[in-house]
C-alpha positions as CSV (number, residue, x, y, z in Angstrom):
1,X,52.8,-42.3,5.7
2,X,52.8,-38.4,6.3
3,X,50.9,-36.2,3.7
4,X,50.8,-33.0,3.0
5,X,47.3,-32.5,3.0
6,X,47.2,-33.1,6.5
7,X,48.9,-30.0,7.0
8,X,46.6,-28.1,4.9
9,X,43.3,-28.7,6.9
10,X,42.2,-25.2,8.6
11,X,42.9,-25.9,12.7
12,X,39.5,-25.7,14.6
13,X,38.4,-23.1,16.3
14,X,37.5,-23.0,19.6
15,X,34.2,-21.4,20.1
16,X,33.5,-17.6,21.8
17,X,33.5,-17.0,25.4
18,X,30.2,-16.4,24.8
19,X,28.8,-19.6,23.9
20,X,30.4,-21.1,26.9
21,X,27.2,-21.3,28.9
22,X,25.9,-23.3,30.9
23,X,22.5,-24.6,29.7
24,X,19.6,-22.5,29.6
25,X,17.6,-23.4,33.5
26,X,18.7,-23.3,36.6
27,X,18.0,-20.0,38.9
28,X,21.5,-18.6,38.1
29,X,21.4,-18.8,34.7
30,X,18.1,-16.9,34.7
31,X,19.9,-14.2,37.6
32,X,22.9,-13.6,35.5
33,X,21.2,-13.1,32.1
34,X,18.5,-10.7,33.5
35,X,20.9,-8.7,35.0
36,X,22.7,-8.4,32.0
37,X,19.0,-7.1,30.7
38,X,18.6,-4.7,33.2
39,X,21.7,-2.9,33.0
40,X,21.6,-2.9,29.4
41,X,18.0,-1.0,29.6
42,X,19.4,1.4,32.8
43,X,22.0,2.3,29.7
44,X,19.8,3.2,27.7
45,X,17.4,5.3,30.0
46,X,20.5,7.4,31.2
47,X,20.7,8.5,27.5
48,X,16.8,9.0,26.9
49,X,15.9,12.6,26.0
50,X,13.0,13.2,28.6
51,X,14.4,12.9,31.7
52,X,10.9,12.4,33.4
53,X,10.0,9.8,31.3
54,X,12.9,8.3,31.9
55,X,13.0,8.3,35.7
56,X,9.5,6.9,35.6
57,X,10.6,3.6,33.7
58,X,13.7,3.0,35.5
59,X,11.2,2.9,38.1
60,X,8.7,0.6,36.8
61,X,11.3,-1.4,35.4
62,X,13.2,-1.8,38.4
63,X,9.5,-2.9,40.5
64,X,9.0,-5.9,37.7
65,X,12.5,-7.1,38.2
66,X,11.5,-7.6,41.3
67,X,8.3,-9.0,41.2
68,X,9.9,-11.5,39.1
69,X,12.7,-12.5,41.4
70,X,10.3,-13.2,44.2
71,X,8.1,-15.1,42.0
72,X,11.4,-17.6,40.8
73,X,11.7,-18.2,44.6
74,X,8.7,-19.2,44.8
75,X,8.4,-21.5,42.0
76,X,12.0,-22.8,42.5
77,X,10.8,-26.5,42.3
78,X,8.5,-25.9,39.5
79,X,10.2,-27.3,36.1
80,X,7.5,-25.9,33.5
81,X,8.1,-22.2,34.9
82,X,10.8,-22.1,32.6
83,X,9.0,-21.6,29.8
84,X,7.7,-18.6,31.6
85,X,11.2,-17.1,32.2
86,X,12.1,-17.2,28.9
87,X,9.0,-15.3,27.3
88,X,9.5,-13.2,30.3
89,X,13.6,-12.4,29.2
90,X,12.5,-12.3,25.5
91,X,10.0,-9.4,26.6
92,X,12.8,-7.4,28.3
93,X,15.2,-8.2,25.8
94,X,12.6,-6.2,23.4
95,X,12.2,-3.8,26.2
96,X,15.7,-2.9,25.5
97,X,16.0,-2.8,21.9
98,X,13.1,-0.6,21.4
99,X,14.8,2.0,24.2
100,X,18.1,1.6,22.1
101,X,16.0,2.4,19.1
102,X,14.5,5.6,20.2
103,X,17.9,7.1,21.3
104,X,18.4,6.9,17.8
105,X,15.9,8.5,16.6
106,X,13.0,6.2,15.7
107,X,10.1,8.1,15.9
108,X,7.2,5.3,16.7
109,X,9.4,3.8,19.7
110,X,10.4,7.0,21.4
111,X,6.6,7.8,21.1
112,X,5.9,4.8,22.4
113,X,8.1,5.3,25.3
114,X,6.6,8.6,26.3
115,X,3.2,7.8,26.1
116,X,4.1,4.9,28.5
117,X,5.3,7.2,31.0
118,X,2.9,9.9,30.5
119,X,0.0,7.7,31.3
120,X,-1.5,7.1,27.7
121,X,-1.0,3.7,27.5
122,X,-0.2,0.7,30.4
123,X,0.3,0.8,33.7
124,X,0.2,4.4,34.6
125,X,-2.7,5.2,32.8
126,X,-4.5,2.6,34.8
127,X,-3.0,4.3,37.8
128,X,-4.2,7.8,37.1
129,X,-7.6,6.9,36.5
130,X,-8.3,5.0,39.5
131,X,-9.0,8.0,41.6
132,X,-11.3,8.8,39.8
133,X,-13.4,5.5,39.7
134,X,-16.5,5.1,42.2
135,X,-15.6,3.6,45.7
136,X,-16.6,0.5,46.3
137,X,-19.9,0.1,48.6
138,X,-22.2,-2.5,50.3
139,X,-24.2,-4.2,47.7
140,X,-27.5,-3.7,49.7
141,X,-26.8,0.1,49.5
142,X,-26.3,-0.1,45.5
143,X,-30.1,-1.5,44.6
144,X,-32.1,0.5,42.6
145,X,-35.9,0.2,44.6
146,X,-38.4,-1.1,42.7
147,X,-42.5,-0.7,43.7
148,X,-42.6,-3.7,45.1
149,X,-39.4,-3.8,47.6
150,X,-40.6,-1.9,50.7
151,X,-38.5,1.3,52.0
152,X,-34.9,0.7,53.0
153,X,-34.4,1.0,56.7
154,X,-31.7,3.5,58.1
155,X,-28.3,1.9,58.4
156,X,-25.6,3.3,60.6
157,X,-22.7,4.9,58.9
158,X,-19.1,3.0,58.6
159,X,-16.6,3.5,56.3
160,X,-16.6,1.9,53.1
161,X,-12.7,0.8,53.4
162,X,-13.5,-1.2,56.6
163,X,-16.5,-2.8,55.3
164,X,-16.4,-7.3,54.7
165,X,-19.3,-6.7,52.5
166,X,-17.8,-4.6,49.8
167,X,-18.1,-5.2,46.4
168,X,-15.9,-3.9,43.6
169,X,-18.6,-5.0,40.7
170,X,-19.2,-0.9,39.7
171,X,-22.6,-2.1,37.9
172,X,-23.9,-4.1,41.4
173,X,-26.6,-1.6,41.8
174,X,-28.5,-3.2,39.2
175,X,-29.2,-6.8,40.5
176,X,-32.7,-7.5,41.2
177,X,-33.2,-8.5,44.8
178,X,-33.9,-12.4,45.1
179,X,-37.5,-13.8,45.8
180,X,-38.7,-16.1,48.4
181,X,-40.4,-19.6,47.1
182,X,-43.2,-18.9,49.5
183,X,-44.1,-15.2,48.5
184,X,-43.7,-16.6,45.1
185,X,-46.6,-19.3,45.8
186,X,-48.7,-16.9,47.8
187,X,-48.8,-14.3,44.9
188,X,-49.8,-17.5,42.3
189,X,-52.4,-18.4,44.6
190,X,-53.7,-15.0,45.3
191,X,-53.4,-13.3,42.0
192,X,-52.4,-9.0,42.5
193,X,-52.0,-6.3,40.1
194,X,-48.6,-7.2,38.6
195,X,-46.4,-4.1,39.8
196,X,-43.8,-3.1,36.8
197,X,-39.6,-2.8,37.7
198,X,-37.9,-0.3,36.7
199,X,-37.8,1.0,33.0
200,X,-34.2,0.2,31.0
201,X,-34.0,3.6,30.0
202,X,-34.1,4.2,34.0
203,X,-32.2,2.2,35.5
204,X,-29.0,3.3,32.8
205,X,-30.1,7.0,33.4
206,X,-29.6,6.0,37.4
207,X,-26.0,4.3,36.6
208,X,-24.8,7.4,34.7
209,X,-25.8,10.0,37.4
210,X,-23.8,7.8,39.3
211,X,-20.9,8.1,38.7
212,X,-18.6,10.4,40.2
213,X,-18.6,14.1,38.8
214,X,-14.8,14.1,37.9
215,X,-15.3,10.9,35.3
216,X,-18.4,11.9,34.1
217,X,-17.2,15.7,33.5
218,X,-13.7,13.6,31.7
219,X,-16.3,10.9,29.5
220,X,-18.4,14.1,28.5
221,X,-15.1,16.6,27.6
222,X,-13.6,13.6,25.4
223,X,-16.8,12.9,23.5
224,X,-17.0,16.3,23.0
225,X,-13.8,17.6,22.4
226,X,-12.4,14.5,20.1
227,X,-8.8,14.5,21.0
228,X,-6.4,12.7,18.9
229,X,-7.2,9.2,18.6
230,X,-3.5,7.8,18.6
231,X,-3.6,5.2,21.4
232,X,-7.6,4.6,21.7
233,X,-10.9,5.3,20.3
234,X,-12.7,8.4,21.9
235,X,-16.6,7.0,23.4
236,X,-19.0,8.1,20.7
237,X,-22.0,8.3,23.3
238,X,-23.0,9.3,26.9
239,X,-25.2,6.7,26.9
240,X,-26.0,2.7,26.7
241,X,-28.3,1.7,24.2
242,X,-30.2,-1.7,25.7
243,X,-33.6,-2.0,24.0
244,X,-36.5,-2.6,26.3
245,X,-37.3,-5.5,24.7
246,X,-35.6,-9.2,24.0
247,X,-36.0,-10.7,20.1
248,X,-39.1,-12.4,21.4
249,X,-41.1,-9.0,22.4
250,X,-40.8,-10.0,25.9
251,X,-38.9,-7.5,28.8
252,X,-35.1,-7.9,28.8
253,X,-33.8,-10.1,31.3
254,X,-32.5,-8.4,34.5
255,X,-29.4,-10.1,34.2
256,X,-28.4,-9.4,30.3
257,X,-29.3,-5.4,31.4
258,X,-26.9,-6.1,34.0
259,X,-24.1,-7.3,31.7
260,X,-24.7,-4.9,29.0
261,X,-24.3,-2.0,31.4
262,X,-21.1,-3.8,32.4
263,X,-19.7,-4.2,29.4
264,X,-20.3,-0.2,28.1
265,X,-19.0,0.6,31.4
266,X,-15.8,-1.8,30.7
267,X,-15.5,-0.4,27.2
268,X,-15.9,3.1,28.0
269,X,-13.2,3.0,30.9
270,X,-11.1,1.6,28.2
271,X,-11.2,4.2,25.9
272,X,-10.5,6.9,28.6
273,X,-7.2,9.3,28.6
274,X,-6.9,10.3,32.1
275,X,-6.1,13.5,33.4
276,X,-2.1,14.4,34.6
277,X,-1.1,16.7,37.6
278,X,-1.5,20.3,37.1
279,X,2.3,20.7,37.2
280,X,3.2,17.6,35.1
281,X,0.6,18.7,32.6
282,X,2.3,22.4,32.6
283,X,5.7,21.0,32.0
284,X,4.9,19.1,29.2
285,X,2.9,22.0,27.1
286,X,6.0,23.8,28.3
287,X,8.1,21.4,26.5
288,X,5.9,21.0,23.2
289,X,5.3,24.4,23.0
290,X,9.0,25.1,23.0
291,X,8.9,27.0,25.7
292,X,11.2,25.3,28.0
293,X,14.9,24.6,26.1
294,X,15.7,21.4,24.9
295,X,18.8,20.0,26.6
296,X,20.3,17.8,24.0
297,X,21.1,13.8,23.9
298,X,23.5,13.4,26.7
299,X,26.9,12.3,24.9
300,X,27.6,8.3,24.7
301,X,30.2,6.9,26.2
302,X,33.0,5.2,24.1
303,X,34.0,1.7,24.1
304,X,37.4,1.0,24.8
305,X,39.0,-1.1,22.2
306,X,38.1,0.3,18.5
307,X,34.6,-0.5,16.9
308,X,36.0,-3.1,14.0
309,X,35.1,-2.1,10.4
310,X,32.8,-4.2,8.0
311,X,35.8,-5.1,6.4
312,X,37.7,-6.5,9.9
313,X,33.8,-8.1,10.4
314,X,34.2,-10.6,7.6
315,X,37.8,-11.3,7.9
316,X,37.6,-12.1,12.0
317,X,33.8,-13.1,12.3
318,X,33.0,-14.1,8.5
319,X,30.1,-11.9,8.4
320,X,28.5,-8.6,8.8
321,X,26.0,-8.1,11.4
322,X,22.4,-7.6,10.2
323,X,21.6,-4.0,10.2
324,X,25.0,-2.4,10.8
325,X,25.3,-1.2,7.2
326,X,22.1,0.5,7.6
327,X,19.4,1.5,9.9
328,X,16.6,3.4,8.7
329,X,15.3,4.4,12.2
330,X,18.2,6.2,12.6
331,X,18.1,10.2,12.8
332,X,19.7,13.0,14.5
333,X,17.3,13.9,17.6
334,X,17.0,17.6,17.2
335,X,14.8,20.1,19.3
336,X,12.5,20.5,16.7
337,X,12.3,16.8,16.7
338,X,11.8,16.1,20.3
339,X,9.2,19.8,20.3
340,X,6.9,17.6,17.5
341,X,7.1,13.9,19.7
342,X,6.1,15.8,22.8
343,X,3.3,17.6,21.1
344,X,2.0,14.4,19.8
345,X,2.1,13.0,23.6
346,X,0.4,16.6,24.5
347,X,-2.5,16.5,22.6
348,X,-4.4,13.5,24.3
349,X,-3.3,14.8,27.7
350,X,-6.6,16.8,29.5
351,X,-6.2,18.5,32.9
352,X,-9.5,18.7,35.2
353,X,-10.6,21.4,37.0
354,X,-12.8,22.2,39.7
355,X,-15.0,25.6,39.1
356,X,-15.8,27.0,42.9
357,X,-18.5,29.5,41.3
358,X,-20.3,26.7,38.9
359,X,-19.4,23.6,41.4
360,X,-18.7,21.8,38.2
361,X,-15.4,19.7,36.8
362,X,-14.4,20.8,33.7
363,X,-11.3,19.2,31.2
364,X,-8.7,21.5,29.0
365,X,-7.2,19.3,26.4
366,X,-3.8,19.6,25.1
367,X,-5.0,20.2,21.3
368,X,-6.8,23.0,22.3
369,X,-4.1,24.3,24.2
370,X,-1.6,24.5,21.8
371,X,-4.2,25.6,19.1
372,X,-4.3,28.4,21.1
373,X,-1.7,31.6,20.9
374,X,-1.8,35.5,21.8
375,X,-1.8,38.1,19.4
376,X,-0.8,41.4,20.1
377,X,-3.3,44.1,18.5
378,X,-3.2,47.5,19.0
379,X,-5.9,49.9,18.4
380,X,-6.0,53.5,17.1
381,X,-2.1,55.2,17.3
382,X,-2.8,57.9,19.4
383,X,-4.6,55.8,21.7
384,X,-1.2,53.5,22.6
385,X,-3.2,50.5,24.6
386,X,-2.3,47.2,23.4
387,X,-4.7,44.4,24.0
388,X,-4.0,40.6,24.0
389,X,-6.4,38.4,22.8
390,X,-6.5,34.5,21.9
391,X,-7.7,33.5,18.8
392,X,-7.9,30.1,17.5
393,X,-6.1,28.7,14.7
394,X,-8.0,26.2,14.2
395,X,-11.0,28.6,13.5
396,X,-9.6,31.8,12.3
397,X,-6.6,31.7,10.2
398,X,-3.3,33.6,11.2
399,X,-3.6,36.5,8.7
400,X,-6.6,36.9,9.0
401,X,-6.6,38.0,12.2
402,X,-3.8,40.1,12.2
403,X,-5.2,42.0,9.6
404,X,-8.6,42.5,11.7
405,X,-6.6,43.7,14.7
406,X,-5.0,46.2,12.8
C-alpha cells in the first residue's frame, strides 16, 4: 500500500565533487594534491609584503618540491613511504596556512616568515655561515705535537678540495696519535721519565686560535654585544670549561676532551646569527628604519561567484566554518606595522667587516644601528657651523642631548 510518509523522507544527497577521490596512494594522487599545495603557497607569496623574502621562499619552496618528486620515483615500489608523503603534505599544507596567516596580519607568522628568509632561522642561516666555517684538512696536519711525537716532516702542498684524506670532524686536531704494542712493551721493560701531553687548558686555547678570524671576531661581537635573543641563545663564553681532572683525580681521557670540545663547538655554532651581504643588510636597516617607503599589500584578487554569507552557510552546508566569524590574527598591515616586524628581524642581523689598517674583522649589529641617530647641534650664532654628531639612545636620553648641544 502507498503511504504518505514515504514521500516525506528528505531525498539523499549525493556527496561534493570534492569527496570524489580516489583513495589516498598511488603516485597521482600524491602529484595532484601537492600541486594543489604549491599553487596555493605561490598565492600566497605573490601577496607577501617583503618582496625579497618572498622571492627567496618561492625559491626554496619550489627546490623541495622537487627533491621530493625525485625521491617518489625512487621509492615508487616502496608501500610504507606513504606514510612519509603524507607528514610530508601535512607539512606544506601548514606551510601554507601560516603564509595565508601573515598576509593577514598575524604578527608571530609573518615574523616567522622573515626570519626564515633573512637567515635567522633554517636553511639559509646554515648557508650563510658555512663560509665562514674552517676548511676541511688532512687529519695528520690537524695533531696537536706532544713531547714525545718527533717533528713533523715537510709535506708537499695540494689543495685541500682535491685531498681523499679529508676530514670534516672540525675538532680532529685533538686525537692522540695511536701507539705501537711493541714501543709500548719496550718502554714497560725499560722504564723512562714519563713525558706529560698537552695541558687541557692548551689544547682548547690551540682549538680557539684556530678557528678562522671572521667566526671568531662574529662568536666574540655576539657575546659581547648581546643581540636580541628571539630565535637562539647568545654563547655566554669564549671558552670551554673541561677540568683537568676526571671524578677519580686522574687526567681526563683524550677522548672525553675530544668530545667535550666537540660538543661546545656544536653548541656554539648553534647559537650563532650569521652575518648578511653588505647590500642586503643596507636594505633591510633601510626598510626598518623607514627609510625606504613601504609599498603596500598588493590588492587580492576576487573570486568569481559571490562569497556566501553565514546565513547561506547553514542553510546550503548546515554549518559555519570554524573561524570565519572571527579571526583574531587578523589586522590591517600598515607601514608602521611592517617598519616594527622588520626592525625585530634587524636587530639580530650583524654585518662583518674587514679593517685594512688594524687587519682585524669586526661585527655592527642591527640594535646598535638603529639605536643610533644624528642630531644636529649648532654652536655659538654668530659662528653658523653646524656639527653632526651620533649619540646613543640607549645611553643618553633624547632631551638630554639636545639641550647639551644647544
Amino acid at each position: 500500500m502507498f503511504s504518505i510518509f514515504g514521500c516525506l523522507k528528505k531525498p539523499v544527497k549525493s556527496p561534493p565533487r570534492s569527496l570524489h577521490l580516489e583513495p589516498e596512494t598511488g603516485e597521482a594522487f600524491h602529484t595532484t594534491h601537492t600541486r594543489h599545495i604549491f599553487r596555493s603557497i605561490t598565492r600566497e607569496l605573490s601577496y607577501f609584503p617583503d618582496r625579497f623574502a618572498a622571492g627567496w621562499i618561492r625559491q626554496h619552496v619550489l627546490y623541495r618540491f622537487r627533491a621530493y618528486k625525485q625521491k617518489i620515483r625512487d621509492h615508487r615500489q616502496d608501500a610504507a613511504y606513504e606514510e612519509r608523503l603524507k607528514f610530508a603534505r601535512r607539512k606544506a599544507r601548514q606551510v601554507a596556512t601560516q603564509l595565508q596567516k601573515a598576509n593577514e596580519g598575524d604578527r608571530k607568522m609573518m615574523i616567522k616568515a622573515l626570519n626564515m628568509a633573512y637567515g635567522r632561522v633554517g636553511a639559509r642561516r646554515r648557508d650563510l655561515l658555512k663560509p665562514l666555517l674552517p676548511v676541511p684538512q688532512a687529519a695528520e696536519d690537524l695533531v696537536v705535537p706532544s713531547a714525545r711525537d718527533p717533528a713533523p716532516s715537510p709535506r708537499p702542498e695540494q689543495d685541500p678540495v682535491d685531498s681523499t684524506e679529508n676530514s670534516a670532524d672540525p675538532v680532529e686536531d685533538f686525537t692522540e696519535p695511536l701507539h705501537d704494542q711493541r714501543r709500548v712493551v719496550h718502554d714497560v721493560i725499560e722504564p723512562k721519565a714519563k713525558l706529560s701531553r698537552p695541558s687541557v687548558k692548551e689544547q682548547t686555547r690551540a682549538f680557539i686560535d684556530s678557528l678562522p678570524p671572521p667566526l671568531h671576531a662574529l662568536i666574540l661581537s655576539q657575546i659581547s654585544s648581546s643581540p636580541p635573543e628571539q630565535t637562539r641563545r647568545n654563547p655566554k663564553r669564549l671558552s670551554i670549561p673541561i677540568a683537568e681532572l676526571n671524578a677519580w683525580h686522574r687526567p681526563m681521557p683524550q677522548s672525553r676532551v675530544k668530545n667535550q670540545i666537540q660538543a661546545w663547538y656544536a653548541k656554539t655554532l648553534d647559537s650563532l646569527l650569521p652575518p648578511l651581504a653588505d647590500a642586503e643588510w643596507h636594505r633591510l636597516h633601510a626598510l626598518a628604519a623607514g627609510k625606504v617607503k613601504f609599498e603596500g599589500m598588493k590588492p587580492r584578487r576576487r573570486k568569481l561567484g559571490a562569497e556566501l554569507t553565514s546565513l547561506e552557510m547553514v542553510v546550503l552546508q548546515g554549518r559555519v566554518p570554524e573561524g570565519f566569524m572571527e579571526k583574531r590574527w587578523r589586522r590591517e598591515i600598515t607601514p608602521r606595522y611592517m617598519r616594527s616586524v622588520w626592525k625585530e628581524v634587524f636587530e639580530q642581523c650583524p654585518r662583518l667587516d674587514f679593517e685594512s689598517a688594524t687587519g682585524r674583522w669586526s661585527a655592527v649589529w642591527g640594535h646598535h644601528a638603529l639605536a643610533v641617530r644624528p642630531v644636529v647641534s649648532t654652536e655659538a650664532p654668530n659662528s653658523g657651523v653646524e656639527k653632526t654628531r651620533e649619540v646613543i639612545l640607549a645611553e643618553v636620553p633624547t632631551s638630554v642631548a639636545l639641550k647639551d648641544g644647544d
